[in-house]
C-alpha positions in Angstrom: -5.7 6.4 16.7 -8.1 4.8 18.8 -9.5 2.3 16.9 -6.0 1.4 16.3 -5.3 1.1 19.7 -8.7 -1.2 19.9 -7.5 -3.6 17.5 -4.3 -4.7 18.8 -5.9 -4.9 22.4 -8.8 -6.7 20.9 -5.9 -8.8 19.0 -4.2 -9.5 21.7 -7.0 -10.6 24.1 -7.6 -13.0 20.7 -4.3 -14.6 21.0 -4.6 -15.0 24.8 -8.2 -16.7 24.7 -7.0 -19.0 21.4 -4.4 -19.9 24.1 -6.8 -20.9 26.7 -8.4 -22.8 23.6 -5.6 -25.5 23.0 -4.9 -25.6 26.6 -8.4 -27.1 27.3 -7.7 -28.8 23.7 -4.7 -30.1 25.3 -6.1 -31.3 28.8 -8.6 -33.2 26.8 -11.5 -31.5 27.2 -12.0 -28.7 24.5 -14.2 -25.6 25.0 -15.3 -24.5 21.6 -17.0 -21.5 22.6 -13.2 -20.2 23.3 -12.3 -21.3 19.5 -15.2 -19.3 18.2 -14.5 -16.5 20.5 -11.1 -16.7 19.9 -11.4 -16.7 15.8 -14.4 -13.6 16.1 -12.2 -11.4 17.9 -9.1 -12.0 16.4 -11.2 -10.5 13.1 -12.4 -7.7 14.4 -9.1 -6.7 15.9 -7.2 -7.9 12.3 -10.2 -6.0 10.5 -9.4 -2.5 13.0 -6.1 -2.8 12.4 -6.1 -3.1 8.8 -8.7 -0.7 8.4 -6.5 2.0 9.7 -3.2 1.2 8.8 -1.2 4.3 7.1 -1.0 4.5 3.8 2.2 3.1 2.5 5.3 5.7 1.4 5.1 6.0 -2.7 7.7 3.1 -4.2 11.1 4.1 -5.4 11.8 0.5 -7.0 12.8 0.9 -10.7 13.0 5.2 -10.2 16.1 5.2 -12.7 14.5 3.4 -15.1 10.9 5.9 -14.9 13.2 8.7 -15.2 15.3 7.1 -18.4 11.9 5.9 -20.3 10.1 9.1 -19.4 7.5 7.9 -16.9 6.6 10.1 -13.6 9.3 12.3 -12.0 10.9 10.8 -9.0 11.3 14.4 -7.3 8.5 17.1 -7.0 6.6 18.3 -10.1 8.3 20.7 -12.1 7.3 24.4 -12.4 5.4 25.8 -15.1 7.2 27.5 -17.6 5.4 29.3 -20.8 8.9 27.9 -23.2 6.8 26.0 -26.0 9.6 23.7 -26.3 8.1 20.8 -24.7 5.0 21.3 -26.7 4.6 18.7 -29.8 5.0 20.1 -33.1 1.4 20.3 -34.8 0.5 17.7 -38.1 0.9 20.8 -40.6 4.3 21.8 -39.6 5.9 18.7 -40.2 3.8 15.8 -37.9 5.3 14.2 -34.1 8.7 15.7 -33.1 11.6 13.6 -33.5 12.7 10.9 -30.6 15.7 9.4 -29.6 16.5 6.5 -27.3 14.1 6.1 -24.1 11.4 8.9 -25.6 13.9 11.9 -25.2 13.9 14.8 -27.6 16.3 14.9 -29.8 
């Protein structure tokens, strides 16, 4: 949380001496060391804050179409259940078990 905080201080304080930057740029007499401490602090406080950004929530684009085609459950895991239903039939007893449209069991 800290070093969060650090980076958009260290951002801001980037901004404000970039600003100080094209105003000297602007009166005609342009101080470079503000453009070069401008651009290194505005990278450390981008590089602070994007170092400890929170991880982003899991996607639900496309979730009816995972579900249809048999791709990851939207909701929580299901429970374990000993049924042997789900299990594929072995090669002796007849090979793969028979699919139907999007991967479903028929």
């Amino acid at each position: 949380m800290l070093r969060r905080r650090v980076g958009v201080f260290l951002t801001f304080i980037a901004l404000a001496v970039l600003g100080l930057f094209f105003s000297s740029d602007y009166a005609g007499e342009p101080n470079f060391w503000l453009l070069l401490s401008g651009v290194v602090l505005m990278g450390l406080g981008t590089g602070l804050l994007r170092a400890t950004r929170p991880a982003p929530p899991p996607s639900q684009r496309f979730r009816l179409m995972r579900r249809m085609l048999g791709g990851k459950p939207a909701g929580p895991p299901p429970a374990a259940d000993d049924d042997d239903d789900d299990k594929p039939a072995p090669a002796a007893a007849g090979g793969k078990p028979k699919r139907g449209l999007f991967g479903r069991k028929k």
